[in-house]
C-alpha positions as CSV (number, residue, x, y, z in Angstrom):
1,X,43.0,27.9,-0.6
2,X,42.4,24.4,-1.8
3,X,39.5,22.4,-0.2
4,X,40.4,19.0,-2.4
5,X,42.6,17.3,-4.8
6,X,42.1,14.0,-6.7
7,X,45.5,13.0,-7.3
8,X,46.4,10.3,-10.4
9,X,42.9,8.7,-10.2
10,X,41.8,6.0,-12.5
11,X,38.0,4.4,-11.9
12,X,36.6,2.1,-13.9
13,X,32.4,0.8,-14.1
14,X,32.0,-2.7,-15.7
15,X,34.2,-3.1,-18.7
16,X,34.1,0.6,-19.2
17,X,37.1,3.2,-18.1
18,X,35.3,6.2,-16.9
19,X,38.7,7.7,-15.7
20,X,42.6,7.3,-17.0
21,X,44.7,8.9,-14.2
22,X,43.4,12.1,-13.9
23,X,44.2,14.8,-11.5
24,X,42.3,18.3,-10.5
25,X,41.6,20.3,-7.3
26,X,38.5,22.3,-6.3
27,X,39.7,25.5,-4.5
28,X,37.9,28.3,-2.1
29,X,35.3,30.0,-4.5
30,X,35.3,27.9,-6.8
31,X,31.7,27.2,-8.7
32,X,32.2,24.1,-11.2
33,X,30.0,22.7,-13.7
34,X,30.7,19.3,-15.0
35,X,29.8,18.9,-18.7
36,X,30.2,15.1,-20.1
37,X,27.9,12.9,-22.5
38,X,26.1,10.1,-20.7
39,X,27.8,7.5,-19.8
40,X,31.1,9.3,-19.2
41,X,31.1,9.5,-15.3
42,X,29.6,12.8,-14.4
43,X,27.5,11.2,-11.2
44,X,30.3,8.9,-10.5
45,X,32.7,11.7,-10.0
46,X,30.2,13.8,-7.8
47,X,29.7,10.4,-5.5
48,X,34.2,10.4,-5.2
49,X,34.1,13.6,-4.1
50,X,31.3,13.1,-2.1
51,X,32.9,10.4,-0.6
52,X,30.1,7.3,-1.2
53,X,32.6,6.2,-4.0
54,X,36.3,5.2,-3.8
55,X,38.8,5.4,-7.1
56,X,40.3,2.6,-8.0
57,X,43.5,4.2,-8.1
58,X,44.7,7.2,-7.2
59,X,43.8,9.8,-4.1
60,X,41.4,11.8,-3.0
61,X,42.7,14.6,-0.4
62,X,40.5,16.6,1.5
63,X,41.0,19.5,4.1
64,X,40.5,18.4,7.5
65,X,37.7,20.7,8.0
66,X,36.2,20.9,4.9
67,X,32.6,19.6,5.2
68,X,30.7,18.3,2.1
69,X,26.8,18.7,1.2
70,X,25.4,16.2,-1.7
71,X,22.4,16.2,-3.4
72,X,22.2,12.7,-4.9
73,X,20.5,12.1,-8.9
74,X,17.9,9.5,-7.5
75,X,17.8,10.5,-3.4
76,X,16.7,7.8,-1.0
77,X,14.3,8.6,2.1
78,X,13.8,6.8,5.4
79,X,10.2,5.8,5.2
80,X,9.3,5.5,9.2
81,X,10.4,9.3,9.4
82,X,8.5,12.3,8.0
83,X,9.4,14.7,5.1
84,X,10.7,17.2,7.6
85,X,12.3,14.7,9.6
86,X,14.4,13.0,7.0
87,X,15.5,17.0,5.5
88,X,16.9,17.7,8.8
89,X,18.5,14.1,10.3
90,X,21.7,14.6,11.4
91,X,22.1,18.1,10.6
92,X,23.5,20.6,12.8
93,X,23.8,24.2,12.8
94,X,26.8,26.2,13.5
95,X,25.2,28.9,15.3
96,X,23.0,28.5,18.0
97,X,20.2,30.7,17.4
98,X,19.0,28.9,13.9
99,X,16.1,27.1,14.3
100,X,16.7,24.3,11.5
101,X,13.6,23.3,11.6
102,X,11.4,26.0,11.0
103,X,14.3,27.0,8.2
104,X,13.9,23.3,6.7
105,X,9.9,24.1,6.4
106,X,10.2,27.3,5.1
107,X,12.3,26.0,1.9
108,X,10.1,23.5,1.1
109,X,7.6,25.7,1.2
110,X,8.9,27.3,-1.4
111,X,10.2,24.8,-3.4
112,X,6.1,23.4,-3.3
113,X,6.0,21.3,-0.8
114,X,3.4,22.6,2.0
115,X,3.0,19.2,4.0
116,X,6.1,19.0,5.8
117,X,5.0,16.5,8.2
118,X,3.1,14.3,5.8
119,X,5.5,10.6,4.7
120,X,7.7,11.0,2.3
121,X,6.3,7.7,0.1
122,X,3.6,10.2,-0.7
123,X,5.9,12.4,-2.6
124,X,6.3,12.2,-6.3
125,X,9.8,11.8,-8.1
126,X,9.8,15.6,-8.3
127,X,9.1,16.8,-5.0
128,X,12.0,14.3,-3.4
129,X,14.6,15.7,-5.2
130,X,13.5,19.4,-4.2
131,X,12.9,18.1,-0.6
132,X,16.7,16.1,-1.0
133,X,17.8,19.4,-2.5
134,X,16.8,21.5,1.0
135,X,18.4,18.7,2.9
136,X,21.7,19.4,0.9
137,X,20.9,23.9,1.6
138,X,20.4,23.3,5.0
139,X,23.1,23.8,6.9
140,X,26.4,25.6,5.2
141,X,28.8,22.9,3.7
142,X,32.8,24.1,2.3
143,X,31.9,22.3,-0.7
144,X,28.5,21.4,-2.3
145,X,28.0,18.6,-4.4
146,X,24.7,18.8,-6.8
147,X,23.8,16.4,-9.3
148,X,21.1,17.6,-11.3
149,X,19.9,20.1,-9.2
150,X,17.3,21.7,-11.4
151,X,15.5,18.7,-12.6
152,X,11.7,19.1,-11.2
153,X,12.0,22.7,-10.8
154,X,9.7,24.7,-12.6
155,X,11.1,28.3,-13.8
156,X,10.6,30.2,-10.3
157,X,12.4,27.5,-8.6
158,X,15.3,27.6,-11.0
159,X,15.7,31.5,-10.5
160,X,15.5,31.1,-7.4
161,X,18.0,28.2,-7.0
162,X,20.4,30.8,-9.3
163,X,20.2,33.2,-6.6
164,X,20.8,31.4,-4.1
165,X,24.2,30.1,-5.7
166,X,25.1,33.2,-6.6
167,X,25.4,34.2,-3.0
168,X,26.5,31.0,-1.8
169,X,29.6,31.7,-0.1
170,X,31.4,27.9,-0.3
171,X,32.3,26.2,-3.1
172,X,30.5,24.1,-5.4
173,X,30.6,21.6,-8.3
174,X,27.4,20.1,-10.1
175,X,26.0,18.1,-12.8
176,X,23.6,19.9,-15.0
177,X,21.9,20.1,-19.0
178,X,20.6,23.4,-18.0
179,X,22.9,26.1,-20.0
180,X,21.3,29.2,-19.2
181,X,21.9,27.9,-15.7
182,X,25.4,26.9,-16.1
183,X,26.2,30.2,-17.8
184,X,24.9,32.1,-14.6
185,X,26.1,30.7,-11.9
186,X,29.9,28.7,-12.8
187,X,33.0,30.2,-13.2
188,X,34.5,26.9,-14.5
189,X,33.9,24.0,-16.5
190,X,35.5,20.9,-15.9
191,X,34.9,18.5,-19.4
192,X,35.1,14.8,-18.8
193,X,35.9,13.7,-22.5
194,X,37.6,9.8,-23.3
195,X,38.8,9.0,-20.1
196,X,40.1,12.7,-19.4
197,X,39.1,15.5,-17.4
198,X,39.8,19.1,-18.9
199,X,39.6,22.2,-16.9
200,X,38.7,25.7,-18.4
201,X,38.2,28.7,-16.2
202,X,35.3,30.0,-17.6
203,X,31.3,30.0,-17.5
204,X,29.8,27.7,-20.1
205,X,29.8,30.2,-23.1
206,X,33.4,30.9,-22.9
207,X,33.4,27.2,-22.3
208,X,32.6,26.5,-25.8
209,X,34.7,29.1,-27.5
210,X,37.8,27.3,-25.6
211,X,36.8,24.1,-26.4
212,X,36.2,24.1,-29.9
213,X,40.1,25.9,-29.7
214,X,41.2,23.1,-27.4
215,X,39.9,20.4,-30.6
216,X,41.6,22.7,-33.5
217,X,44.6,22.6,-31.9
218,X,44.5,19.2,-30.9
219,X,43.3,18.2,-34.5
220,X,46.1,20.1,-36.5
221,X,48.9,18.2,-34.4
222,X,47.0,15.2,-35.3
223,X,46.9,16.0,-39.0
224,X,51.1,16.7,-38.5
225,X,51.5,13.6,-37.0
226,X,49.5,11.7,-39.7
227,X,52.3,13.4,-42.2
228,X,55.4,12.9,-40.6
229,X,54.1,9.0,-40.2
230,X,53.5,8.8,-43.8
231,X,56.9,10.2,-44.8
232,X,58.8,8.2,-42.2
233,X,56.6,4.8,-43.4
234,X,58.3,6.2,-47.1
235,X,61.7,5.9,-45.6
236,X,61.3,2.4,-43.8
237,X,59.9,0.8,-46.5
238,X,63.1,1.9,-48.3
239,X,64.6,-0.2,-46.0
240,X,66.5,1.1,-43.0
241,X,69.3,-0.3,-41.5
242,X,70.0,0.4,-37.9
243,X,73.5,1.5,-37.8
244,X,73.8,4.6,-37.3
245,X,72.9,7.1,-34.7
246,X,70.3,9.0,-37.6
247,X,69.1,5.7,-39.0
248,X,68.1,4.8,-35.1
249,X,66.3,8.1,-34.1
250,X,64.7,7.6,-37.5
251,X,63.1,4.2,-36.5
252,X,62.2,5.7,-32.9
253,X,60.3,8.3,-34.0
254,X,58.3,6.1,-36.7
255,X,57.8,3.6,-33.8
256,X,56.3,6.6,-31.8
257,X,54.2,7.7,-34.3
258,X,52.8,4.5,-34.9
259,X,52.4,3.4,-31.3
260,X,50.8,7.0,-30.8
261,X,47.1,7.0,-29.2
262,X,45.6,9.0,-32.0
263,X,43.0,11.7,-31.5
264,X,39.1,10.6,-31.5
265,X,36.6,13.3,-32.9
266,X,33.3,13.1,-31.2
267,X,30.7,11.2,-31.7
268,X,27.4,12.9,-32.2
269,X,23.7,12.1,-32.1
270,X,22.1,12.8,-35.7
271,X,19.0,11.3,-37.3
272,X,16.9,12.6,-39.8
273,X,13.3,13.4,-39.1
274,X,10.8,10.6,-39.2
275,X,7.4,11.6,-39.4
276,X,4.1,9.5,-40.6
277,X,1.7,11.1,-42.9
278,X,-0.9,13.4,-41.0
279,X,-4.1,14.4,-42.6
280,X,-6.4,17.7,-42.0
281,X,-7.8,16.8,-38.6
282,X,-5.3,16.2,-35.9
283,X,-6.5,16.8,-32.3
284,X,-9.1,18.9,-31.3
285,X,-9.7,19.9,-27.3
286,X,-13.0,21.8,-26.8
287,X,-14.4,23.3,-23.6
288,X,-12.3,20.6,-21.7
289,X,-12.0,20.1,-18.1
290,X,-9.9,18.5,-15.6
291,X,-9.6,18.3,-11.7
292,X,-8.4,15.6,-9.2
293,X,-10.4,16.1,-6.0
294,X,-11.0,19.8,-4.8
295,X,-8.6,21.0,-7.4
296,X,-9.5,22.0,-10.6
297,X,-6.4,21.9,-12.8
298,X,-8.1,22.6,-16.3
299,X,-10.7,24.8,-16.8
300,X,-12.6,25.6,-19.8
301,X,-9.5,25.1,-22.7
302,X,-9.8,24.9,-26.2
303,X,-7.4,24.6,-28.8
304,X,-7.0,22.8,-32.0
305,X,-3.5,21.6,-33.1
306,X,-2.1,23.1,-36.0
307,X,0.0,21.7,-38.8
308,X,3.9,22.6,-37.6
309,X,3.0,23.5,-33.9
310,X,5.6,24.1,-31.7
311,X,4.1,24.6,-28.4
312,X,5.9,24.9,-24.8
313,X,3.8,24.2,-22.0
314,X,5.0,26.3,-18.2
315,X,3.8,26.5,-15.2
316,X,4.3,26.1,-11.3
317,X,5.1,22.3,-10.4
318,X,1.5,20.7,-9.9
319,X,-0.5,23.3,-11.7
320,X,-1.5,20.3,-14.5
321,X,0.8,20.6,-17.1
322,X,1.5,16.7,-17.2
323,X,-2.2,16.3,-16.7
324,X,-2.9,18.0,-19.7
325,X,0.2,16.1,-22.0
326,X,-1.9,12.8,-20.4
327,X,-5.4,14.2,-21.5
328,X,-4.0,15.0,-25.3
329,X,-2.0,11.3,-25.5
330,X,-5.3,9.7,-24.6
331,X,-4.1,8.4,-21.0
332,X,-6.2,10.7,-19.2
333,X,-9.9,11.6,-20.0
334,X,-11.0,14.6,-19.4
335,X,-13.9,15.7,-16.7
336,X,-15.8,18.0,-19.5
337,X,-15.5,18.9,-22.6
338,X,-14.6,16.9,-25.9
339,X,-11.1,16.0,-27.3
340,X,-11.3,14.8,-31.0
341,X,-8.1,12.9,-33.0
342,X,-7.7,12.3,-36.6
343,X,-7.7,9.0,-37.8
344,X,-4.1,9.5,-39.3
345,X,-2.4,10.9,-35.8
346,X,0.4,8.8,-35.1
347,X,1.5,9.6,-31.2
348,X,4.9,9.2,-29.6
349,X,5.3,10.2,-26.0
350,X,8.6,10.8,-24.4
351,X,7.1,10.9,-21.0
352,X,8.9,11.8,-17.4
353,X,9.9,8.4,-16.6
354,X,11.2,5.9,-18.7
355,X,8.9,3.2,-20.0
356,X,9.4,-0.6,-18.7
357,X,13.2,-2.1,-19.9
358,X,13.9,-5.8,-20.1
359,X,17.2,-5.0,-18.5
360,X,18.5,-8.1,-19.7
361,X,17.8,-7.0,-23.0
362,X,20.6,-6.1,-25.0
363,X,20.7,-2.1,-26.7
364,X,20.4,-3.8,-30.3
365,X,17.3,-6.1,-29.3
366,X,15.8,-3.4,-27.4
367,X,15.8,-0.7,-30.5
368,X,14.6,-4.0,-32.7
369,X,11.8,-4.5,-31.0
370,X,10.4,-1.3,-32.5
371,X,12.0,-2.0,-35.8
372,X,14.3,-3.7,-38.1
373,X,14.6,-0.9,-39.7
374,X,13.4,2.2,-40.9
375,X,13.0,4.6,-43.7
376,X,14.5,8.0,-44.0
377,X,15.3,10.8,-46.5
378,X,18.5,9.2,-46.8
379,X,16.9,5.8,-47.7
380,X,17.1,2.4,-45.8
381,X,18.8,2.7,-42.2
382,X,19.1,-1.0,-39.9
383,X,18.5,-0.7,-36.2
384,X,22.0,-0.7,-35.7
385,X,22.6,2.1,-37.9
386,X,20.4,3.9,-35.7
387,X,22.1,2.9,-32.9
388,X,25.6,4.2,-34.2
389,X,23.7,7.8,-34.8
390,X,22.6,7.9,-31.0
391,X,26.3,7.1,-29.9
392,X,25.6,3.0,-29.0
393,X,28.7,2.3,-30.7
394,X,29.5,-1.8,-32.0
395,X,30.7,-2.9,-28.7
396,X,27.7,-0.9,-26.8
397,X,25.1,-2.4,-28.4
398,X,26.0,-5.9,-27.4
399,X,25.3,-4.3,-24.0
400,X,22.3,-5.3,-21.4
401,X,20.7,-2.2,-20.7
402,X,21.2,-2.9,-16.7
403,X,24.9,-1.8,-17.8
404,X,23.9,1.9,-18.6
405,X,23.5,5.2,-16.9
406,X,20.4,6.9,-16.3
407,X,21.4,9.3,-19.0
408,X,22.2,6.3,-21.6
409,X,18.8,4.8,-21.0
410,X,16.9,8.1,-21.5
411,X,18.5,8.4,-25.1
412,X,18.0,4.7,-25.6
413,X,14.4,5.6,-25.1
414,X,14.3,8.7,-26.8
415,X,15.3,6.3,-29.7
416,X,13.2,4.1,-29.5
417,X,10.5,6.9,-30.0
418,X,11.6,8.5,-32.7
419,X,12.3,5.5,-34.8
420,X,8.4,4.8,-34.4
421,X,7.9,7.7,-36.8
422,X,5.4,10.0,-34.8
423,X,3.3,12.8,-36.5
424,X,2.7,14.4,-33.4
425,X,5.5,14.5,-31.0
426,X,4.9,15.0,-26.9
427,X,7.8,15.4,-24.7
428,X,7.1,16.0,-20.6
429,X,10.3,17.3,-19.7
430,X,12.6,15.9,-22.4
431,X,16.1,17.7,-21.1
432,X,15.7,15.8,-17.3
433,X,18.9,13.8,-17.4
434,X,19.9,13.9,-21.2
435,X,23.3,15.4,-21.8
436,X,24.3,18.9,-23.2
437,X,25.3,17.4,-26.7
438,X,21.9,15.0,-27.3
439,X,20.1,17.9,-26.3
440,X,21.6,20.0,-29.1
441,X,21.1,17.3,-31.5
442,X,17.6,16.7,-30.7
443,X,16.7,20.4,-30.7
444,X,18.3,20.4,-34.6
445,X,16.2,17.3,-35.1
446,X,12.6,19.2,-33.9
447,X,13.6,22.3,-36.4
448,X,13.4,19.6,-39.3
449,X,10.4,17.9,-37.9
450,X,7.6,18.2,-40.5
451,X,5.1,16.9,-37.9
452,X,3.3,19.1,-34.2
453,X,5.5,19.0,-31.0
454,X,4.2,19.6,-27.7
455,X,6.2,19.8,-24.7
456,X,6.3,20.3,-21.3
457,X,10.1,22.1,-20.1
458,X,11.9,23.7,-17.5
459,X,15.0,24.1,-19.6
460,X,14.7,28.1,-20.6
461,X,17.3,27.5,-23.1
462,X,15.4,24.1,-25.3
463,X,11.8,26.2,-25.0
464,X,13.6,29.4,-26.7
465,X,15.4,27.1,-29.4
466,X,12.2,24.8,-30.0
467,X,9.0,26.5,-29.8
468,X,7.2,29.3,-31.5
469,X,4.2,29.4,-29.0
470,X,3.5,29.3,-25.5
471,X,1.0,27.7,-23.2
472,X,1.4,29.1,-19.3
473,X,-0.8,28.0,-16.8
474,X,-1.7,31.2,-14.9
475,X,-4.1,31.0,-11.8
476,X,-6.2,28.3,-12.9
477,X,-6.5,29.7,-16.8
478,X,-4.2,28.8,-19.9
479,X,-3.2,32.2,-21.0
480,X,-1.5,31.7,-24.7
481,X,2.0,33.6,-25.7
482,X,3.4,33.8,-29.3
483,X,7.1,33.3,-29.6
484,X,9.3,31.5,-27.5
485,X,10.5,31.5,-23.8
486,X,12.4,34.9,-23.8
487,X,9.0,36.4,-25.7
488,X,6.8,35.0,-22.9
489,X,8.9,36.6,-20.5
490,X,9.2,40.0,-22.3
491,X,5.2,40.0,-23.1
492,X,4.1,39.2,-19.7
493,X,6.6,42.0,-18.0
494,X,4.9,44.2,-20.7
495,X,1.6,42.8,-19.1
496,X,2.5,43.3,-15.7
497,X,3.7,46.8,-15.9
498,X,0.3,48.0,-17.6
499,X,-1.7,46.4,-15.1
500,X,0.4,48.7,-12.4
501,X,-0.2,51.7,-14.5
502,X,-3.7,51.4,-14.7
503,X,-6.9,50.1,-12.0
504,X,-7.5,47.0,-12.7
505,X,-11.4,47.3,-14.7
506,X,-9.7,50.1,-16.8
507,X,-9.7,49.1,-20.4
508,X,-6.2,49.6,-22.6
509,X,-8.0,51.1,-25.9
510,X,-4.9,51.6,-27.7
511,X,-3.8,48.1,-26.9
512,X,-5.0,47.0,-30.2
513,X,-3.8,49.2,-32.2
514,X,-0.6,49.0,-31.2
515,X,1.6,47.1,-34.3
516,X,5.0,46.3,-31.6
517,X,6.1,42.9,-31.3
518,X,5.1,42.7,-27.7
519,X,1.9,43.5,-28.2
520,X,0.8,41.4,-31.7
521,X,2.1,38.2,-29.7
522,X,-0.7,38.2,-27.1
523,X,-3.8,37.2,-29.0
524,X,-7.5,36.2,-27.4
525,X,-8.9,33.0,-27.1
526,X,-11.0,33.6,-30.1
527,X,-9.5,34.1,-33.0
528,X,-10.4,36.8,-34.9
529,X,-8.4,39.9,-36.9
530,X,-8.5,43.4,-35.5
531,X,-9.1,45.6,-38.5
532,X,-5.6,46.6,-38.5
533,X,-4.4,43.4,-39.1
534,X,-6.5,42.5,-41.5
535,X,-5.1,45.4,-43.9
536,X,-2.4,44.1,-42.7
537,X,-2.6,40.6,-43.6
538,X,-3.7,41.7,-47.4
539,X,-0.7,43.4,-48.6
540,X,2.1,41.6,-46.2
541,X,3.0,39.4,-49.1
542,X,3.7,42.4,-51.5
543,X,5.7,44.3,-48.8
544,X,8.2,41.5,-47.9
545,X,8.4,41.2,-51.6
546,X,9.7,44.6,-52.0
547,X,11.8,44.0,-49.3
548,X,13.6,41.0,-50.8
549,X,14.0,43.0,-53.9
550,X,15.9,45.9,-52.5
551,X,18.0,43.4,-51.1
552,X,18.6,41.8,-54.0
553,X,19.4,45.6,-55.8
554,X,21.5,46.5,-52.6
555,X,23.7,43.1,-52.4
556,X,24.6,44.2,-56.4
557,X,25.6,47.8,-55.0
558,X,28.1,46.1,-52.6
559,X,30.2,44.2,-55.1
560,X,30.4,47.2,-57.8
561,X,31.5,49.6,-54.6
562,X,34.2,46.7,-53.3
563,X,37.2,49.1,-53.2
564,X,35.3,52.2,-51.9
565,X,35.5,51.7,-48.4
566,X,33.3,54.5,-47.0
567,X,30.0,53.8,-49.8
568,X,30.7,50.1,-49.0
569,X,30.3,50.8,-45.1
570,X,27.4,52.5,-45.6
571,X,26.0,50.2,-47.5
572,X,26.6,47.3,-45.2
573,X,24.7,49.5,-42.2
574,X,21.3,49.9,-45.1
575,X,21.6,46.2,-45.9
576,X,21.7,45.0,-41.9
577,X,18.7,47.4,-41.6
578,X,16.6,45.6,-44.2
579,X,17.4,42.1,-42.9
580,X,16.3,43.0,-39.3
581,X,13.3,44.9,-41.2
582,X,12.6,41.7,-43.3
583,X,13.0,39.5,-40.3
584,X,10.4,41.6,-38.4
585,X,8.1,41.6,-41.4
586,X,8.5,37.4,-41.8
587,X,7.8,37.0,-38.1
588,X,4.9,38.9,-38.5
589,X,3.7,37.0,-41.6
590,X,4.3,34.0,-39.5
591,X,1.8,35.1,-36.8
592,X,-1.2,36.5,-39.3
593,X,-1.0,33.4,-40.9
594,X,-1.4,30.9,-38.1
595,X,-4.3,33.5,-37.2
596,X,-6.0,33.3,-40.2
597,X,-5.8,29.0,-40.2
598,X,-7.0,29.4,-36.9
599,X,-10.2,31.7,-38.1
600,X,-10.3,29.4,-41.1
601,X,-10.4,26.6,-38.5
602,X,-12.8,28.0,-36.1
603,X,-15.6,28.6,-39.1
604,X,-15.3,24.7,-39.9
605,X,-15.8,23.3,-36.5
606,X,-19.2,25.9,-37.3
């Protein structure tokens, strides 16, 4: 059953046409996610829908009973009412028995907001989106409209926002960067792309496969196109004569293929890493500690940065995890302890919000203020260079920045920070209201940066494509993981089920011993090698050695058995067994060695 239609729409923001008559329906069970760089009109479709918005041409049907939720980007309060007030103005249950209310407190509860009755000017950015986000769960709506709904959710919150769409029984369409999200709870993707909006029935991994189809196809009728206006150029530079029926169909169809709207390959976001030169000593946190009243966020934490740290910071919302970015950028001192920096450490923070704009700046005089230009691998690039690489195309960058999305000014911004050349890059939440294609770019970017990243994320998918170590703040402590997001989450089920296997005060003696993955990624707090991995770390280098030459001997086997199908199939299976075997062993090589610049590190500070 359909619940809406926009019907031959067009809409248009400034001099900028977000939408060329485009039509599409959202139907009973339908659960949409709306993929789009910035700037496109993701938000401004959501608010048409909504109905806050009109089109400027076209129409949007609805049913007559179909009621529509909406959880705004940037949601507005009513300052004279209180938190709980606001979540449940004007909403009304279908069923008598629900007390709303007492509903209403309950989620924000559990979303991390315990002071219900308390003004909502005391809330930060994050908690009034989770508190506008209740308001839009309340009470059940046909179709619900969600524009970033996991920004400010930490990773509970997010799983438990998946399960909660997953049983949601209307329909819904949202805005949102978060894949591992999109690919659990949609089963459709609409694309807005150049004025266009393409529909594809699938969750967001079958999204891409059909997409990058979609541009194949769309890119070999192109490439036709190109050669039949070539040849039919040939023929009217020959010089045609319109006379007869041929001769006329032969000028037509040049004239089409002329007048044609010819396909336009993305754009995409690509710089090369800038980095300043960082000496030995970068920064050094010892014994530090942090609270803010009664609540002691940081207790006790030492760590010194290494050279190519990639560390993801998690954590409930509130826990300190900002706190702590603050205390290692030098905003924030800390209560106790000592943080030390290297005279060399060059800082760029990509913080939650923005910096101050000039938004009567233009984008070019913005990105100039930082530089002229800049050097890269590649050799000299201008500021408007940079700007092309980061999508401000010629006519954008002659833009005041009031003109742009929220999306467009966080990669302005994110620009602007990288072309300052940082050594040590920290990013609190760096995915909050950046598209799906920057994102991707900017993850590439961090796997070539030669400097220390440090971020704070909610996005599961950027902390398993970006970092190699975890920091998880974990009743009051910072407990450290090695790996990435899906390793945290696989070492601390591992942690979990021992603890329900044994009491509590029972010690794990085999625990060190054991050589598994799981287990060599959960180190103390003090460096130090267990006697096993100190063997170990003496004769790694000869053993992956080895490794790489039976690879070598076994890749020389393959081409002489080509044409013997059953030795070549075996084979294959020995050489995909080395590779994972050599991966394994490299990971591992990986870990001892950070271990032993940690120990090396630790005698020093001695």
């Amino acid at each position: 059953m359909n619940l809406l239609t926009i019907e031959n729409m067009s809409k248009s923001y400034t001099e900028r046409l977000l939408f060329d008559n485009v039509t599409f329906g959202i139907n009973e069970g339908d659960k949409i996610g709306v993929i789009g760089i910035n700037g496109t009109g993701k938000s401004t479709l959501l608010k048409i829908i909504a109905g806050l918005e009109e089109p400027d041409i076209g129409a949007v049907i609805r049913g007559k009973k179909v009621r529509v939720g909406y959880l705004p980007q940037t949601p507005v309060f009513d300052a004279s009412l209180t938190i709980l007030q606001n979540v449940v103005l004007n909403q009304k249950a279908d069923e008598e028995y629900r007390n709303l209310e007492g509903e209403a407190r309950a989620m924000l509860l559990k979303l991390g907001i315990s002071e219900a009755d308390g003004s909502p000017a005391l809330l930060s950015g994050g908690q009034r989106k989770r508190a506008a986000l209740v308001r839009a769960l309340l009470t059940p709506a046909e179709i619900l409209v969600l524009d970033e709904p996991t920004n400010h959710l930490d990773h509970g919150m997010v799983e438990w926002l998946e399960e909660y769409l997953g049983k949601y029984r209307g329909a819904f369409i949202m805005v949102t960067h978060d894949r591992y999200f999109l690919d659990k709870v949609t089963n459709k993707i609409i694309e807005i792309d150049k004025g266009s909006i393409y529909s594809y029935q699938a969750n967001y991994s079958r999204f891409l496969e059909l997409k990058t189809e979609r541009e194949e196809m769309l890119l070999a009728t192109e490439r036709k196109a190109k050669s039949l206006f070539r040849m039919e150029l040939e023929w009217m530079q020959r010089g045609a004569r319109a006379r007869s029926t041929k001769q006329k169909a032969h000028i037509q169809r040049f004239e089409e293929l002329r007048d044609r709207q010819a396909v336009e390959e993305d754009g995409k976001v690509e710089i090369s890493a800038l980095s300043s030169r960082m000496g030995k000593k970068t920064i050094e946190l010892d014994h530090i500690g942090k609270g803010f009243g009664d609540k002691q966020l940081i207790k006790d934490f030492t760590y010194i940065l290494l050279p190519g740290d990639r560390i993801g910071i998690i954590g409930a919302n509130g826990c300190g995890k900002s706190t702590l970015l603050n205390i290692l950028a030098g905003i924030l001192p800390p209560d106790s302890g000592t943080i030390e920096r290297g005279t060399t450490i060059k800082l760029g923070y990509f913080s939650q919000e923005n910096e101050y704009m000039d938004e009567k700046l233009r984008v070019i005089d913005y990105v100039k203020e930082t530089a002229e230009y800049i050097q890269t691998p590649e050799g000299t690039v201008t500021a408007s260079q940079m700007c092309e690489k980061f999508l401000f195309t010629g006519s954008m960058q002659y833009t005041q920045i009031a003109k742009l999305s929220g999306g467009e000014k966080r990669r302005l911004y994110l620009l602007k920070i990288l072309m300052e050349a940082p050594n040590i890059l920290i990013l609190d939440e760096p995915t909050n209201d950046l598209d799906i294609q920057t994102l991707t770019i900017l993850e590439d970017y961090l796997e070539t940066f030669p400097g220390i990243v440090v971020t704070v994320s909610h996005d599961r998918y950027f902390l398993d494509k970006t970092v190699t170590r975890i920091f998880s703040f974990e009743d009051g402590t910072i407990r450290q993981y090695e790996g990435n997001f899906t390793d945290y989450q696989d070492a601390r089920s591992l942690r979990e089920g021992d603890a329900e296997k044994t009491p509590a005060n029972a010690v794990n003696e085999g625990q060190e011993q054991k050589a598994s993955v799981a287990t060599w990624k959960q180190k103390s707090n003090k460096p130090r090698f267990t006697y096993q991995e100190q063997r170990e770390y003496e004769t790694i280098d000869t053993v992956i050695e080895e490794l790489e030459n039976k690879l070598l001997e076994l890749e020389g086997a393959i081409e002489k058995a080509a044409t013997e199908y059953s030795k070549l199939n075996e084979l294959m299976v020995r050489k995909e067994e080395l590779e994972k075997e050599l991966e394994e062993k490299m990971d591992r090589w990986v870990y001892l060695s950070d271990l032993a610049a940690q120990i090396e590190a630790a005698k020093l500070e001695k």
